[in-house]
BAKELUM-464193 format. One record per residue (C-alpha): residue number from 1; x, y, z. Coordinates in Angstrom, 2 decimals, padded with zeros to 5 digits, m for minus. Last residue first. Layout:
BEGIN
+-----+---------+---------+---------+
|   i |      xx |      yy |      zz |
+-----+---------+---------+---------+
| NUM |       X |       Y |       Z |
...
+-----+---------+---------+---------+
***
This chain:
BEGIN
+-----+---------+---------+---------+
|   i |      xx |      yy |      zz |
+-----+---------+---------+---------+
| 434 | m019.77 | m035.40 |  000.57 |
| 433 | m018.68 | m036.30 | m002.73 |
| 432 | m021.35 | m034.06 | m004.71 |
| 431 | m020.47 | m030.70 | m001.97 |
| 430 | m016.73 | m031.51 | m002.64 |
| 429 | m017.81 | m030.77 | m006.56 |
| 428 | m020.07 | m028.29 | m006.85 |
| 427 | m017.59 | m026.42 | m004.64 |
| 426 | m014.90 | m027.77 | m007.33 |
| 425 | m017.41 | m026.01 | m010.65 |
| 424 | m017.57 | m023.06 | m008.35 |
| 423 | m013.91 | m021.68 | m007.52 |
| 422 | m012.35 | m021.50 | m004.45 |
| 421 | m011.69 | m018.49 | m004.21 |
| 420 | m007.99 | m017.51 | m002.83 |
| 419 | m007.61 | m015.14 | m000.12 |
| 418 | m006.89 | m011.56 |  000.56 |
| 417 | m003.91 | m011.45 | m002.40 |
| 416 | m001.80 | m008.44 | m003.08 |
| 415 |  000.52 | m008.82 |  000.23 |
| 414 |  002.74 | m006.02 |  000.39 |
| 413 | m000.24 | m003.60 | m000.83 |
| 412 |  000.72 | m000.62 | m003.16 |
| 411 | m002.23 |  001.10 | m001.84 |
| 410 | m003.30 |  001.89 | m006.19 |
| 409 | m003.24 | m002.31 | m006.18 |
| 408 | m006.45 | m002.64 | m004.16 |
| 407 | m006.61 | m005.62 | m002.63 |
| 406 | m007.25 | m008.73 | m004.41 |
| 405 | m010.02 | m011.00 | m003.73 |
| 404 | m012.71 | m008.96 | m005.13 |
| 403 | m013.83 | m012.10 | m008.12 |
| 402 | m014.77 | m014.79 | m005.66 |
| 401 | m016.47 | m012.17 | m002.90 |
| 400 | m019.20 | m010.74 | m005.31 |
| 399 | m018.25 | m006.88 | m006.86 |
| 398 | m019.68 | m004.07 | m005.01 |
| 397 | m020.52 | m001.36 | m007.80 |
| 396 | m018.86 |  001.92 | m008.91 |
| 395 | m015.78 |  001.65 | m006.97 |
| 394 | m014.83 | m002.39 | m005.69 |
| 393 | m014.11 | m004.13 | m008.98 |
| 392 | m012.94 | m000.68 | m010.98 |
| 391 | m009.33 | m001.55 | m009.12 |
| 390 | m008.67 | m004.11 | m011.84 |
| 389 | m009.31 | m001.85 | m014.65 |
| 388 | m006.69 |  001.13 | m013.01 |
| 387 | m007.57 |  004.26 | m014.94 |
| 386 | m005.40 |  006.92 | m013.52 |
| 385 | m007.56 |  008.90 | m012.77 |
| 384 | m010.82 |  006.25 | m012.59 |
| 383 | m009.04 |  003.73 | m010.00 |
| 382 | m007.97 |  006.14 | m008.68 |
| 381 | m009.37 |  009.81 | m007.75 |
| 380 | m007.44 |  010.71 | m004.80 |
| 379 | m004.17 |  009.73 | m006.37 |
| 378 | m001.98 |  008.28 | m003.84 |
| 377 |  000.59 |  010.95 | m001.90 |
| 376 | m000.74 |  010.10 |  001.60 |
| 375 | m004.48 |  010.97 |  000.42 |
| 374 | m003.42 |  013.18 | m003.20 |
| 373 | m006.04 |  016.10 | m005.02 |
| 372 | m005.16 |  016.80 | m008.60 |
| 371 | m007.88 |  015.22 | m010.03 |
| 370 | m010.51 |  016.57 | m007.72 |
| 369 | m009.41 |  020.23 | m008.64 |
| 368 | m009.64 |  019.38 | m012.27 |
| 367 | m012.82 |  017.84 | m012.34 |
| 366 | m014.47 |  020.48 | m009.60 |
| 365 | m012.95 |  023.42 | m012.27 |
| 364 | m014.49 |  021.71 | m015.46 |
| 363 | m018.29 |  020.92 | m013.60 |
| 362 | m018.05 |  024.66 | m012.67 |
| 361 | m017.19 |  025.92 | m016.28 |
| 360 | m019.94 |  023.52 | m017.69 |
| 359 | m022.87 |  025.20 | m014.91 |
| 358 | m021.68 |  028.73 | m015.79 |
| 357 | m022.01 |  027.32 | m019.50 |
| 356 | m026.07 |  026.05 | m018.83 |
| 355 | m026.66 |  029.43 | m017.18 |
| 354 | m023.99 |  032.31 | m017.45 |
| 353 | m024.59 |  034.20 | m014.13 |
| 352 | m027.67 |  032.43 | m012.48 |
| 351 | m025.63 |  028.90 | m012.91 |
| 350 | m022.87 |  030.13 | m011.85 |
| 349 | m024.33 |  030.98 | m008.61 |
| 348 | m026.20 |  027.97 | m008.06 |
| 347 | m023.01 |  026.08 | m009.14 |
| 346 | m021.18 |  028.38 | m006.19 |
| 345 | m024.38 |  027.31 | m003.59 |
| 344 | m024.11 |  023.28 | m004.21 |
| 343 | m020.88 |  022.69 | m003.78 |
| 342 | m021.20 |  023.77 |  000.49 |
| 341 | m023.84 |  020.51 |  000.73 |
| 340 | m022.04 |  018.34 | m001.56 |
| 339 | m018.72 |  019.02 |  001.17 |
| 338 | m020.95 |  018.57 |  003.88 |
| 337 | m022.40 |  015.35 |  002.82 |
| 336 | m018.30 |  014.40 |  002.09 |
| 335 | m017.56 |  014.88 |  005.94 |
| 334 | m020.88 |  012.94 |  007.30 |
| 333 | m019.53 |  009.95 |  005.48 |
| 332 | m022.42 |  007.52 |  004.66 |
| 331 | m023.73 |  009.66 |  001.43 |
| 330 | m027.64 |  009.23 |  001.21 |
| 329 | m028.23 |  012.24 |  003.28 |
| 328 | m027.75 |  014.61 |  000.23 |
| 327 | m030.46 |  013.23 | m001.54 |
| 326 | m033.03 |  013.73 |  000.76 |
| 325 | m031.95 |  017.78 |  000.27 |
| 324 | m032.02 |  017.64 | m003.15 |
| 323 | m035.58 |  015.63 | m003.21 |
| 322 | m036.41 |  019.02 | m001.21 |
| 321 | m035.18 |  021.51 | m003.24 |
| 320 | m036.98 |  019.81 | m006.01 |
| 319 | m040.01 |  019.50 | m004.36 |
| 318 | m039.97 |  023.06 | m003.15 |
| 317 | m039.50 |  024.15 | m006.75 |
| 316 | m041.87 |  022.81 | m008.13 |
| 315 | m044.55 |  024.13 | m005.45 |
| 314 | m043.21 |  027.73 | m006.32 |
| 313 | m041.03 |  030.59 | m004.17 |
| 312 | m042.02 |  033.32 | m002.28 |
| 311 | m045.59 |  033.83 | m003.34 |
| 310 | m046.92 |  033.97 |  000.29 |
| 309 | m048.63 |  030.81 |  000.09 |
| 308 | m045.82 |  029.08 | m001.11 |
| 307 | m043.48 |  030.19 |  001.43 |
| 306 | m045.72 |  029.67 |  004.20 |
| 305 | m046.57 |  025.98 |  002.73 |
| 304 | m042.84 |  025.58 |  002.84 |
| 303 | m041.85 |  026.95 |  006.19 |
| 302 | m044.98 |  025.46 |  008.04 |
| 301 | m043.73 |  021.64 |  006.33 |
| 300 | m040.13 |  022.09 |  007.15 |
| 299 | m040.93 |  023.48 |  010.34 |
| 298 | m042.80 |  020.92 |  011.41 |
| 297 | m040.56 |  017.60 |  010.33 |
| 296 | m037.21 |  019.46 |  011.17 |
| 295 | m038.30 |  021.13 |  014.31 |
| 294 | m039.83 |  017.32 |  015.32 |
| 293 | m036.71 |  015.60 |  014.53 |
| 292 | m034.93 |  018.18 |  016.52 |
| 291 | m037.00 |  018.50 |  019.33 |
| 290 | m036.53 |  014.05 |  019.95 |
| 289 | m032.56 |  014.07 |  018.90 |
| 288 | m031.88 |  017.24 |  021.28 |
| 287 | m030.91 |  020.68 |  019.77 |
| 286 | m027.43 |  021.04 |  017.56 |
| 285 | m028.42 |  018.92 |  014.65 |
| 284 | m032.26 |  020.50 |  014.58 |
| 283 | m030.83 |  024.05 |  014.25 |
| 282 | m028.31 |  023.14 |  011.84 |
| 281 | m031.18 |  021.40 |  009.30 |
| 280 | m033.67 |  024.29 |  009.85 |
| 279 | m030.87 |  026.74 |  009.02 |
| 278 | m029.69 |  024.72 |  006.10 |
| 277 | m033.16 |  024.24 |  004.43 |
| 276 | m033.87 |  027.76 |  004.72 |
| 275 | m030.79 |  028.76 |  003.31 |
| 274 | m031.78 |  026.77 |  000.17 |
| 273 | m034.84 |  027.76 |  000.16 |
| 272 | m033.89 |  031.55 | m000.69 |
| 271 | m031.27 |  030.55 | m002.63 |
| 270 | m033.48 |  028.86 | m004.74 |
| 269 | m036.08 |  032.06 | m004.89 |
| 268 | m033.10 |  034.40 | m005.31 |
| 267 | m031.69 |  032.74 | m008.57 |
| 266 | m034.98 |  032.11 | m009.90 |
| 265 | m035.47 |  035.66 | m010.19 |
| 264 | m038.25 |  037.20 | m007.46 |
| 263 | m041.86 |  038.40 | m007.87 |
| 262 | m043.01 |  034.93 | m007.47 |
| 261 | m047.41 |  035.69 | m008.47 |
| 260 | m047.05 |  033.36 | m011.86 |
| 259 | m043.82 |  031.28 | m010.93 |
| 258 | m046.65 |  028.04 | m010.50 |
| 257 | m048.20 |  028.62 | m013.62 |
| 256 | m045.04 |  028.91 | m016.06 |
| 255 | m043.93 |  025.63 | m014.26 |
| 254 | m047.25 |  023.97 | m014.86 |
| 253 | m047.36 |  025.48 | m018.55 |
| 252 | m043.81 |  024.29 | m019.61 |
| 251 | m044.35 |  020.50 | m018.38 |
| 250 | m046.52 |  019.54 | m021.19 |
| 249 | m044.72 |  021.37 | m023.86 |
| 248 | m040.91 |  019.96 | m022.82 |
| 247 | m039.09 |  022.27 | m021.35 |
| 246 | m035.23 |  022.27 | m023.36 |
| 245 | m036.82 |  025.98 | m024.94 |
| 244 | m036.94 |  027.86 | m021.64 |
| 243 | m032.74 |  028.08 | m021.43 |
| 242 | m032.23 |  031.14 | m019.96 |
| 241 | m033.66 |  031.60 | m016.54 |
| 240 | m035.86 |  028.94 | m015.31 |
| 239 | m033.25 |  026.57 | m017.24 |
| 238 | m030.11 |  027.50 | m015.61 |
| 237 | m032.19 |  028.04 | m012.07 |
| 236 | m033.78 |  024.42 | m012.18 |
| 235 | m029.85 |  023.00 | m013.00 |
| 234 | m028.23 |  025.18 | m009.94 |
| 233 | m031.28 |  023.37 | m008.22 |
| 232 | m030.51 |  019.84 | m009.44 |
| 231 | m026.69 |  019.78 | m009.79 |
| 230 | m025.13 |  018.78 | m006.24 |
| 229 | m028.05 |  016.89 | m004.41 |
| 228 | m028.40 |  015.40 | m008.30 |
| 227 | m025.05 |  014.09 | m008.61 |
| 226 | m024.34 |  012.83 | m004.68 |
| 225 | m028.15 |  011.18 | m005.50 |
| 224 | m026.93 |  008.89 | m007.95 |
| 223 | m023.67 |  007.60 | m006.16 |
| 222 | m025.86 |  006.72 | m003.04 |
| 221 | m028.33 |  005.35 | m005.74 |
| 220 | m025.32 |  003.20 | m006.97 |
| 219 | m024.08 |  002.41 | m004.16 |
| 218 | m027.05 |  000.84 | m003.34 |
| 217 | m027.90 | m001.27 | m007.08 |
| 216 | m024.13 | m002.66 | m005.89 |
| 215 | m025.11 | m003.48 | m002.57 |
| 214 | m028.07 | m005.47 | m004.04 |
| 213 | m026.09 | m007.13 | m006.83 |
| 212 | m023.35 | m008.23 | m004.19 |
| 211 | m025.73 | m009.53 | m001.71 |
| 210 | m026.14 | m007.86 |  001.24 |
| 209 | m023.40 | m007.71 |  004.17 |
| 208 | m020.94 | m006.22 |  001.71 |
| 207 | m022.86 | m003.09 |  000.90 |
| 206 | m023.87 | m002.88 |  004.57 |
| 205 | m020.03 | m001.62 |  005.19 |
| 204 | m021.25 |  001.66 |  003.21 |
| 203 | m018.92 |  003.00 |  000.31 |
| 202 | m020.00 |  006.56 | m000.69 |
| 201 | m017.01 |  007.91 |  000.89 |
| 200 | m014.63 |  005.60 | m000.53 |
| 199 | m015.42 |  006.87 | m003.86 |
| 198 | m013.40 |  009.67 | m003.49 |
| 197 | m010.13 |  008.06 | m002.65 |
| 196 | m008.55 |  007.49 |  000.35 |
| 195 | m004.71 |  006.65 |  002.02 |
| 194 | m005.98 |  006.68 |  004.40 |
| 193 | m007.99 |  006.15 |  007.21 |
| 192 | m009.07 |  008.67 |  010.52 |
| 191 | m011.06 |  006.69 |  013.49 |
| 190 | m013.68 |  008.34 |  015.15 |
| 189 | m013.92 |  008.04 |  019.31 |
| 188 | m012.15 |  010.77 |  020.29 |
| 187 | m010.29 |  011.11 |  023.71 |
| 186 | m007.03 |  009.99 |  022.93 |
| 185 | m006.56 |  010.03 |  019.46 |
| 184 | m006.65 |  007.51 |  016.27 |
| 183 | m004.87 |  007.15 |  013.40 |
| 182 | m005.94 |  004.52 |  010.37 |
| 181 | m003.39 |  003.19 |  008.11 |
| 180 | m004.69 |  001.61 |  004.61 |
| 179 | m003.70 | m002.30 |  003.34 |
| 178 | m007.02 | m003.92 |  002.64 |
| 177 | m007.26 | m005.74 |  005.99 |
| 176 | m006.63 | m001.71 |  007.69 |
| 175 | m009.18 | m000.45 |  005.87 |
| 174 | m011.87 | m003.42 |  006.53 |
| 173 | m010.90 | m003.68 |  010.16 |
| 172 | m011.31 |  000.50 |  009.74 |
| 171 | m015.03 | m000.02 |  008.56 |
| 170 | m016.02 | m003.14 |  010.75 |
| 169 | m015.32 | m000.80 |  013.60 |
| 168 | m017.83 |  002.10 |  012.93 |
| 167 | m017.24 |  005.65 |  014.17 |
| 166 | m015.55 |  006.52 |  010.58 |
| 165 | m013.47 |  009.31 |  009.23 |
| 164 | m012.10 |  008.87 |  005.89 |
| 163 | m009.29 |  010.63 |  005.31 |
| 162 | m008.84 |  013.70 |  002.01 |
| 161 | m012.10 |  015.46 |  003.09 |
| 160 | m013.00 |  018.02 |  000.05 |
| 159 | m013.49 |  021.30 |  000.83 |
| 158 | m009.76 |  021.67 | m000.33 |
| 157 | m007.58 |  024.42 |  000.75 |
| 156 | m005.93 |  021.85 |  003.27 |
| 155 | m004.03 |  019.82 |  000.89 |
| 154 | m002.25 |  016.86 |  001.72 |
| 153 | m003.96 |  016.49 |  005.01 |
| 152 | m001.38 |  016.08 |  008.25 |
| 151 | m003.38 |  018.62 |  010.07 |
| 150 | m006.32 |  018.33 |  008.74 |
| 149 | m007.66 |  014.83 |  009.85 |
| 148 | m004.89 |  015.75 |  012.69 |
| 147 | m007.70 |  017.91 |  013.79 |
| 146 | m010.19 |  015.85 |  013.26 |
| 145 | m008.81 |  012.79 |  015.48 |
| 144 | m009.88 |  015.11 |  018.16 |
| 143 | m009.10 |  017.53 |  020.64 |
| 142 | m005.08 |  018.20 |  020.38 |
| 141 | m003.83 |  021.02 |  022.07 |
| 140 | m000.62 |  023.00 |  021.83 |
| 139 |  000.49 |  021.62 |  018.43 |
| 138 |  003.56 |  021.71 |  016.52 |
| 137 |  003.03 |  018.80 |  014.43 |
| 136 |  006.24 |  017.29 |  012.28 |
| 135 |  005.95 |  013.50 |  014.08 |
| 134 |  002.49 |  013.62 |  012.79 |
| 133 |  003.56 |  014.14 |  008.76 |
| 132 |  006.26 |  011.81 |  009.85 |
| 131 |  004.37 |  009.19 |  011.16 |
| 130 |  002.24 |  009.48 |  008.44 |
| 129 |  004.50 |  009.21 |  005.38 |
| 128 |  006.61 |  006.52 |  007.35 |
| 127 |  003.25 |  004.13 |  007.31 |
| 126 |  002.49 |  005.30 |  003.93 |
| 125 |  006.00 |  003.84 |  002.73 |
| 124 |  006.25 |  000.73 |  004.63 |
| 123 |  003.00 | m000.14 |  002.43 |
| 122 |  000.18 | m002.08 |  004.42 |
| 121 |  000.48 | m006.09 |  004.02 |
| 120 |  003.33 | m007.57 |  006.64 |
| 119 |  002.90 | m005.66 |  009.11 |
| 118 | m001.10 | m004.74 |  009.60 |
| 117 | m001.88 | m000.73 |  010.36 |
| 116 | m002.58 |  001.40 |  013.44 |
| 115 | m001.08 |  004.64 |  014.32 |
| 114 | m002.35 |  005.93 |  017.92 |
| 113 | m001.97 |  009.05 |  019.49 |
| 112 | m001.83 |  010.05 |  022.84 |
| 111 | m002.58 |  013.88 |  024.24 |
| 110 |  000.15 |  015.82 |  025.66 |
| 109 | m002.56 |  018.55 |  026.01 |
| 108 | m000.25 |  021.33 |  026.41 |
| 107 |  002.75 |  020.89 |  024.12 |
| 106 |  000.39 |  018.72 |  021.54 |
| 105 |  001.29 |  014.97 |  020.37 |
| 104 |  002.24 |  012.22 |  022.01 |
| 103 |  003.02 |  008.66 |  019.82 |
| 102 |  001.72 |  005.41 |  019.87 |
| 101 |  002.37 |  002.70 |  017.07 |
| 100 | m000.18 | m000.37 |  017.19 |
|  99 |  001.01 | m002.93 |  014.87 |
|  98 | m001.55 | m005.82 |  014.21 |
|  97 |  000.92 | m008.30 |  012.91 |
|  96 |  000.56 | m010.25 |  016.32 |
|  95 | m003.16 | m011.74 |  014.56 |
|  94 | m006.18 | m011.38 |  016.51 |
|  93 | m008.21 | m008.34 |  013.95 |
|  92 | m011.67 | m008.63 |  015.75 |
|  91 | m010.85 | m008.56 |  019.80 |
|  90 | m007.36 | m006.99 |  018.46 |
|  89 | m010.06 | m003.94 |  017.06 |
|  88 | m012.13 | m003.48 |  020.13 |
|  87 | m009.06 | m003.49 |  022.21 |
|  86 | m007.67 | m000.93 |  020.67 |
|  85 | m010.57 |  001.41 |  021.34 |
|  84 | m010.28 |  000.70 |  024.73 |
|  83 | m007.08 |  001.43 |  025.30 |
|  82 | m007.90 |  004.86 |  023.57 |
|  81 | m010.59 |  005.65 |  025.38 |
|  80 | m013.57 |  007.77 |  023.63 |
|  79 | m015.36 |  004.82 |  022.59 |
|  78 | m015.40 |  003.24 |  019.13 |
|  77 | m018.42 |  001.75 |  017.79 |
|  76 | m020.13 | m002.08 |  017.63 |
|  75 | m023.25 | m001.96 |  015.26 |
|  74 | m022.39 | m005.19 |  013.77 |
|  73 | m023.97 | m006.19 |  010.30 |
|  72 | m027.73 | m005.00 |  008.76 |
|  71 | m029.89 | m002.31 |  009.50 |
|  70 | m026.60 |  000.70 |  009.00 |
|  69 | m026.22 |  003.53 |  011.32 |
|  68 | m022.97 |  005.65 |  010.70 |
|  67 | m023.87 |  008.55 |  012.58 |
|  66 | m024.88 |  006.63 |  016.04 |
|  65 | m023.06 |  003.61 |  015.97 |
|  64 | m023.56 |  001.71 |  019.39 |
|  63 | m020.89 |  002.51 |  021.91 |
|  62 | m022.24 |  003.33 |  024.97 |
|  61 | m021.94 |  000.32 |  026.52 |
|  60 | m021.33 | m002.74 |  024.11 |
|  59 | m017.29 | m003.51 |  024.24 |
|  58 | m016.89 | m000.22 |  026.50 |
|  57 | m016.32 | m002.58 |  029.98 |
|  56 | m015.77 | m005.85 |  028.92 |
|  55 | m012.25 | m005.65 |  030.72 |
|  54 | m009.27 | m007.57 |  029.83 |
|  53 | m008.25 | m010.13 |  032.40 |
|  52 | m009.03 | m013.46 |  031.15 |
|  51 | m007.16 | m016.40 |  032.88 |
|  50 | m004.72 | m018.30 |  030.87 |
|  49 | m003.26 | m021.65 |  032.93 |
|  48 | m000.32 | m022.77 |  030.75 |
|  47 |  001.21 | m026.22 |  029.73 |
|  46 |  004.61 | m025.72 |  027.91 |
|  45 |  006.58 | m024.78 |  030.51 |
|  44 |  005.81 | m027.99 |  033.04 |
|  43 |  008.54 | m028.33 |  035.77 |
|  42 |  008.45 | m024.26 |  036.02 |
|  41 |  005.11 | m023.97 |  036.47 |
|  40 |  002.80 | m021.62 |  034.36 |
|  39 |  000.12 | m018.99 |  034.45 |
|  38 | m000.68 | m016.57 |  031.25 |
|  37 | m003.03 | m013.77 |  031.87 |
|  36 | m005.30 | m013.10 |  029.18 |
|  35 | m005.33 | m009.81 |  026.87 |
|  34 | m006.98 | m010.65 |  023.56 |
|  33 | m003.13 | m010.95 |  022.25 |
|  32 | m002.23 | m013.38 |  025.01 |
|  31 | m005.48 | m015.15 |  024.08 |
|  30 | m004.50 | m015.68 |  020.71 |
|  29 | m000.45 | m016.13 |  021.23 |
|  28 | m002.04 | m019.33 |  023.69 |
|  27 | m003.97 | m020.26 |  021.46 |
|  26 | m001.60 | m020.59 |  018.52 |
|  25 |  001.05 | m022.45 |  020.82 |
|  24 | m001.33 | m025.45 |  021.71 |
|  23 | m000.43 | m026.62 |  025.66 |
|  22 | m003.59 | m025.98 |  026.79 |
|  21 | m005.28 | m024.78 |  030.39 |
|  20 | m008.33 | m022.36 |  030.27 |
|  19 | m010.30 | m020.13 |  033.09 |
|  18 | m013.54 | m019.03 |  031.02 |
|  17 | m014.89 | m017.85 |  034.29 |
|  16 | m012.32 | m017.83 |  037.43 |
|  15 | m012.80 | m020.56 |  040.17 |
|  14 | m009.43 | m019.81 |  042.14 |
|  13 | m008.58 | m023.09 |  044.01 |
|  12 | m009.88 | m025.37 |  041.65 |
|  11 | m008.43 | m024.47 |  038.30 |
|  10 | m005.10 | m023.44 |  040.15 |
|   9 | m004.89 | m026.98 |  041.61 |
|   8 | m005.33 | m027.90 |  037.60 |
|   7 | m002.22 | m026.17 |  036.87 |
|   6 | m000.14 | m027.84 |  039.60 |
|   5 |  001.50 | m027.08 |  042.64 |
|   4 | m001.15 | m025.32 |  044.83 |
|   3 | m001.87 | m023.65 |  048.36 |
|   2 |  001.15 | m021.43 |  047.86 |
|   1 |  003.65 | m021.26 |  050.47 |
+-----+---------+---------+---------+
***
């Protein structure tokens, strides 16, 4: 016989932390979704005991953001559990339209996969494009979320990643809360979302935890330095080789002075940095973080003063190569700083063949290429191609919070509205009459 007959017996028998007894409907759905144990007796259904269950464990242990670092908002990161993983995004996202589809993919590996979106605002139509796309893999193993990043990618000749991959949970809550899916696997602790478009990937969740004109002037420099990691030393070569006159006076002699003693073409002395850069730059990502910031820091500066020294390559140029380089880490998503990082060598290239018109002919075929690129069938470079005004609010800057309260329309969202601003002349006003 049990040593109790009521709720609040319980309460005293069994002295469980953050133990709670209500009657209220919407907390009791909230803690069943947070995963609490609900207790009741039959002469009293509507009062329930709900004890806490779900383990802490993963919520802050070795989860912090590594890649994705950012100074200001949560650092809270996904683990390599998938249980877990959903439980750090119901513990933020507490609603029963979070829909969590799992599925088993690979003949060997049987690993679990997770499709996550919100009923009720994400397209029926994406959803069904991706669990087909998955439902149609013929895998035998199945490592990471990845693969199926290129599995299930519309194209897969393109450099370009077509899903955003992200370690960082504010990121997908913000995905999924503007109508995207993100897919997870067993075993991996980076989420994939999509549909995308380019300019996701210079998007930073610290954009929306500054103020609007700071994240904006942000993105911006992120957007900036994309353009000149990709065109600055296919640029140098263009001029260095054919097009002399667009020096200005003052700046001709320096250059003319430091290529003196360099017996080689322009061409060979940028591609000779170039590969230096990216061997110094693997070796210190695949040795320990404390060597590797020190190979980077000391052989950067032996390589370079060697190099100049030697009458390898000039001063100008090592600055340039190396604002390039800076550059390139300004993009969040590890994914696109690879692509810039691979662009960069063909426009050097055409550059050294036809100069200034090599660089034109490149710019033409990464427009076109771009604009024909699809994430989930939705244009990869909207709101630009195809122009969508509205959609312009949340690309090139970060508008403020009481004009980007509609999702995006390109995702097709079921619910178009986030909230509804209040606007500023009746805040002036409830703040007067209180």
């Amino acid at each position: 016989m049990l040593p109790f007959d009521d709720l609040e017996a319980i309460r005293k028998w069994l002295p469980i932390e953050d133990m709670e007894i209500t009657d209220d409907p919407a907390a009791i759905q909230s803690k069943l979704m947070q995963g609490h144990i609900m207790v009741r007796f039959g002469a009293d259904e509507s009062r329930v005991a709900l004890i806490p269950f779900a383990s802490k464990q993963g919520l802050r242990k070795n989860n912090d953001t590594e890649n994705e670092f950012s100074v200001v908002g949560p650092k809270v990161g996904f683990v390599e559990d998938l249980d877990t993983n959903i439980h750090l995004l119901r513990s933020q996202i507490n609603i029963p339209n979070l829909i969590v589809k799992e599925i088993t993919i690979g003949s060997i590996s049987q690993t679990k996969v997770a499709i996550v979106y919100i009923h009720g605002i994400t397209n029926e139509r994406t959803v069904r494009t991706i669990e087909q796309r998955l439902d149609d893999i013929d895998f035998e193993v199945v490592f990471d979320s990845s693969q199926l990043d290129q599995i299930i990618s519309d194209n897969s000749l393109s450099p370009f990643p077509l899903f955003v991959s992200t370690e960082r949970r504010d990121r997908v809550v913000y995905a999924l809360i503007s109508g995207q899916v993100a897919v997870i696997s067993n075993g991996s602790p980076y989420f994939i979302t999509g549909p995308s478009t380019l300019f996701d990937f210079f998007i930073s969740p610290e954009d929306y935890y500054l103020p609007w004109i700071l994240g904006s002037f942000f993105r911006l420099i992120r957007i900036f330095g994309v353009i000149f990691s990709l065109f600055a030393t296919s640029m140098y070569v263009a001029i260095m080789t054919y097009h002399y006159e667009v020096i200005p006076k003052g700046l001709l002699g320096p250059l003319i002075f430091s290529r003196l003693n360099v017996p080689f073409p322009p061409v060979l002395e940028v591609l000779f940095l170039e590969l230096t850069i990216e061997f110094l730059r693997e070796a210190g990502a695949r040795l320990p973080t404390k060597i590797g910031q020190t190979l980077g820091i000391v052989g950067g500066i032996i390589v370079g003063q060697a190099a100049v020294e030697a009458a390898l390559t000039s001063n100008i140029l090592i600055i340039i190569v190396s604002l390039s380089a800076l550059a390139s880490f300004a993009t969040p998503i590890y994914k696109m700083s690879n692509t810039i990082r691979f662009l960069r060598f063909p426009f050097i290239v055409l550059s050294a063949l036809w100069g200034g018109l090599g660089m034109f002919i490149g710019i033409c075929f990464l427009i076109v290429h771009i604009t024909r690129l699809e994430s989930l069938g939705s244009p990869y470079t909207v709101p630009v191609y195809p122009l969508r005004f509205k959609d312009l609010k949340d690309s090139f800057i970060r508008s403020s919070y009481q004009s980007s309260n509609m999702r995006p329309r390109y995702l097709r969202p079921k619910a178009l509205f986030r909230y509804i601003p209040k606007p500023t002349a009746r805040r002036n006003e409830d703040h007067e009459e209180q």
